[in-house]
C-alpha positions, 0 to 999 in steps of 0.5 A, a space after each residue: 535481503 534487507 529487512 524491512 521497517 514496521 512502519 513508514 509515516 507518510 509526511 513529505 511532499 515526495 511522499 505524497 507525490 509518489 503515492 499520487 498515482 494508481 500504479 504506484 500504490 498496485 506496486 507497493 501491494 505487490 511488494 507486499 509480500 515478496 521482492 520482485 524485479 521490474 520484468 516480474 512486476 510488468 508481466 504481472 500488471 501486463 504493463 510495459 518494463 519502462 513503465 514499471 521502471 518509471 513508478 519504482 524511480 519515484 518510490 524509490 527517490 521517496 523512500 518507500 521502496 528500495 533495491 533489497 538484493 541483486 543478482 548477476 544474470 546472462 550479463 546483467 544486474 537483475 535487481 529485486 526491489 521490496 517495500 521499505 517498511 510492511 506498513 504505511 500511515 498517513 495519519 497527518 491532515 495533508 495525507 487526506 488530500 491524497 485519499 483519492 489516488 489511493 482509494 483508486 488504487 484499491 478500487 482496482 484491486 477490489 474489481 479484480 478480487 477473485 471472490 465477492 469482496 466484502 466492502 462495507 461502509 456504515 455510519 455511527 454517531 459515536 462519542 470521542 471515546 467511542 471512536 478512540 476504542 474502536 480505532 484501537 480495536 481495529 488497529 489491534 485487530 489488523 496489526 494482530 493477524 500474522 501472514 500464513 506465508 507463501 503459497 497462500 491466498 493474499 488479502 488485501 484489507 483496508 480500514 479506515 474510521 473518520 469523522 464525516 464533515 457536517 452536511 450542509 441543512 
C-alpha cells in the first residue's frame, strides 16, 4: 500500500471541481478507512460500477485519491483505490463557495447515522482571540484522537468555527 499524506489543502479548480458532487465526497468517507475497489464501493452505496468509475476519474485527475495496489483476479487487474491524504483543508475564501456540496455529502451521511447523531449549532459573540483558541483547541481536539483500527465503529465528525455575515437591520 502506498502511504498516505496528512494533509491535502484544497486550492484548485480541479479541487473544486472534484469535490462539487455528493457522491464524490460519500467516496472519500469511505476510503477513509481502508482502500476499497470500484465493484466494493458500488455494492456499498448500491450504485452502478460505472457510476462509481465515473466520480473516482475525476479524484483521481484531481489528486484526492489514487491506485494504491493492484491485484490479478480471474484474468483481471482489480485495483483498490485510497485517499491521497487522511485529511482535506479547504481553508482558502474560494473553498466556501463549495460549502453546499459538502454539507450535503454529510447531511446524507447524518440521515443514515446508525445512532441519533449529536449535530449541534450555536452562536457566540467572541473576540479574535476567542475564536483564534477555540479554533486551536478544536483543531487539537480532532486531530488528537487516534483511530481504534478495524472492527470498530466509524464516526464521522465534522467541525466548523466561522465568522457569520452581519444581518441585515
Amino acid at each position: 500500500m502506498v502511504e498516505m499524506d496528512d494533509v491535502l489543502e484544497i486550492s484548485t479548480p480541479a479541487h473544486f471541481k472534484a469535490l462539487a458532487h455528493p457522491m464524490r465526497h460519500r467516496i472519500l468517507f469511505a476510503l477513509s478507512q481502508q482502500p476499497a475497489t470500484i465493484s466494493q464501493l458500488a455494492a456499498g452505496f448500491a450504485v452502478q460500477k460505472g457510476t462509481v468509475a465515473h466520480h473516482l476519474k475525476v479524484l483521481r485527475e484531481a489528486g484526492i485519491v489514487r491506485v494504491a495496489e493492484t491485484r490479478q483476479v480471474r484474468g483481471g487487474t482489480e485495483q483498490y483505490y485510497q485517499r491521497t491524504a487522511r485529511r482535506l483543508s479547504a481553508s482558502s475564501p474560494e473553498a466556501t463557495a463549495h460549502t453546499g456540496a459538502l454539507l450535503s455529502a454529510v447531511a446524507e451521511e447524518v440521515t443514515a447515522a446508525v445512532d441519533d447523531p449529536l449535530l449541534m449549532l450555536r452562536h457566540l459573540r467572541l473576540t479574535a482571540a476567542q475564536a483564534q483558541k477555540l479554533a486551536h483547541t478544536l483543531d487539537d481536539l480532532i486531530n488528537g484522537e487516534q483511530d481504534a483500527g478495524a472492527g470498530q465503529p466509524q464516526y464521522g465528525i465534522l467541525v466548523s468555527l466561522y465568522q457569520q455575515a452581519p444581518h441585515p437591520a
